[in-house]
N, C-alpha and C positions, 0 to 999 in steps of 0.2 A: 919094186917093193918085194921080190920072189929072192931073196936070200937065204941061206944057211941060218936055221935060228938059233942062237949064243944056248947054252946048257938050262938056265935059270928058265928061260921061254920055251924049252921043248918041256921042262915038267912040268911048267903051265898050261901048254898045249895038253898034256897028257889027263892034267889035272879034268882040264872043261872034258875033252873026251868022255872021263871016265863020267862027268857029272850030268853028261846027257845036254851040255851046252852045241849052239848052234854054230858058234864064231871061230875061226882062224886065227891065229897069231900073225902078224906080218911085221917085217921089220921095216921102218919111216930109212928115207935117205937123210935124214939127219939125226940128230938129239933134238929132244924135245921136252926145256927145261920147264913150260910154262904152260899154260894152256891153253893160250895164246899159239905159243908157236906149234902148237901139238894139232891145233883144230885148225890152223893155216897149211900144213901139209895134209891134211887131212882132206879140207874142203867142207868143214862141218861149222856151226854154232860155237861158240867156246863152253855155251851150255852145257853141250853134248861132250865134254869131256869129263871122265869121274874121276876126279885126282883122288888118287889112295895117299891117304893120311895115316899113319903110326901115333898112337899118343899112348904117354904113357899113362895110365889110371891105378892109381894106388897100387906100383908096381908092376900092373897087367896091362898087356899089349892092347889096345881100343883100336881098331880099324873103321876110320871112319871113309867113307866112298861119298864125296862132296859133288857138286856139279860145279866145274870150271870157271861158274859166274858167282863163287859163295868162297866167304872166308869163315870159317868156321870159329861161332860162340863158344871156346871151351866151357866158359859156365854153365852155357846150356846145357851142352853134351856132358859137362859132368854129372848135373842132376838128372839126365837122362837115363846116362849109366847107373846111377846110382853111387857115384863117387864122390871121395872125398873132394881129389886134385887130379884133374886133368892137365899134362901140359903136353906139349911137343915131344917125340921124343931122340934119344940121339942116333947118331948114325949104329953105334956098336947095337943098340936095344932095340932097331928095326931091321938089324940084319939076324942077328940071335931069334927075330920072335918070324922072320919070314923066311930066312935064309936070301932074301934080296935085297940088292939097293935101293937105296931114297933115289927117287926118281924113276922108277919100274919097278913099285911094288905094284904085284897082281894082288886081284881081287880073291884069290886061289893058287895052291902049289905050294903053300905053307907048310913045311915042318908038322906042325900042328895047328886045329883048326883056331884062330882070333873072331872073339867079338868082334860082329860090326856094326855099324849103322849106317845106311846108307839114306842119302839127301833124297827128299822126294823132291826135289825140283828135276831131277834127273828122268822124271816119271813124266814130264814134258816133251820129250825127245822121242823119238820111232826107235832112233839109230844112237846108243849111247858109247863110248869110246874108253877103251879101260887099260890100263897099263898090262904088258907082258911079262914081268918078269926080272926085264933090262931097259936101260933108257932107250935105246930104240927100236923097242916093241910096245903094240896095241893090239887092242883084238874087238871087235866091233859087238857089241850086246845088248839087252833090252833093261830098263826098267828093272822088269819083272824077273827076267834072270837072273841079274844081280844079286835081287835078294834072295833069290832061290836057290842059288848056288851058293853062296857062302852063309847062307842059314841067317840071317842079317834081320832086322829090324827097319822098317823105312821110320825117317824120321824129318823132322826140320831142323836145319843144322846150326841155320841165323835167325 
């Protein structure tokens, strides 16, 4: 897992550096479209993985940090946000609002900072598991930094 880390993962890397985070970037010997398959190379929970969601909310970029066992209530998370319309959003409006792919959005290394909210089921886990940047990076982190590094909100997501 000691490879060269793709551009999008080394300013993530940089990003947590700067933000006083614990965790490494590393890159998985595969893609890891699921979090299933993500927490099976891993050797983790599928709990313990936080799929980074993009949605869009009345135009604004919602970064929601799920736990890999949850499907996320838009309704919810829109009166959460305070939104009118939460939906999914597309590839072009999560690469514009993170400068990453769907499928390795970091929780950090954004352009600019995004709303988020993150799942407090994730707050279950020692060892939580976050996207790099690129689909085959993760970087291994807490709960609590989570929300500390991307200035986040814990919430219940379902």
């Amino acid at each position: 897992m000691s490879q060269k880390l793709p551009p999008n993962a080394v300013v993530v890397q940089s990003a947590l550096r700067e933000l006083g985070a614990a965790g490494e970037v590393i890159v998985l010997p595969e893609k890891a479209p699921t979090a299933a398959t993500a927490a099976a190379q891993l050797g983790c929970e599928v709990g313990a993985i936080a799929n980074s969601l993009i949605f869009d909310a009345d135009g604004e970029p919602l970064l929601v940090l799920t736990s890999g066992a949850h499907r996320v209530d838009t309704a919810l998370i829109a009166r959460t946000a305070g939104a009118a319309k939460v939906r999914r959003a597309t590839p072009e409006f999560v690469r514009a609002a993170t400068g990453q792919p769907i499928g390795g959005v970091a929780p950090v290394g954004h352009p600019a900072p995004v709303r988020t909210l993150v799942d407090n089921w994730l707050g279950k886990h020692e060892v939580v598991w976050a996207a790099g940047g690129h689909p085959l990076t993760v970087f291994p982190t807490t709960f609590e930094e989570l929300v500390r590094i991307t200035g986040g909100v814990a919430v219940d997501v379902e």
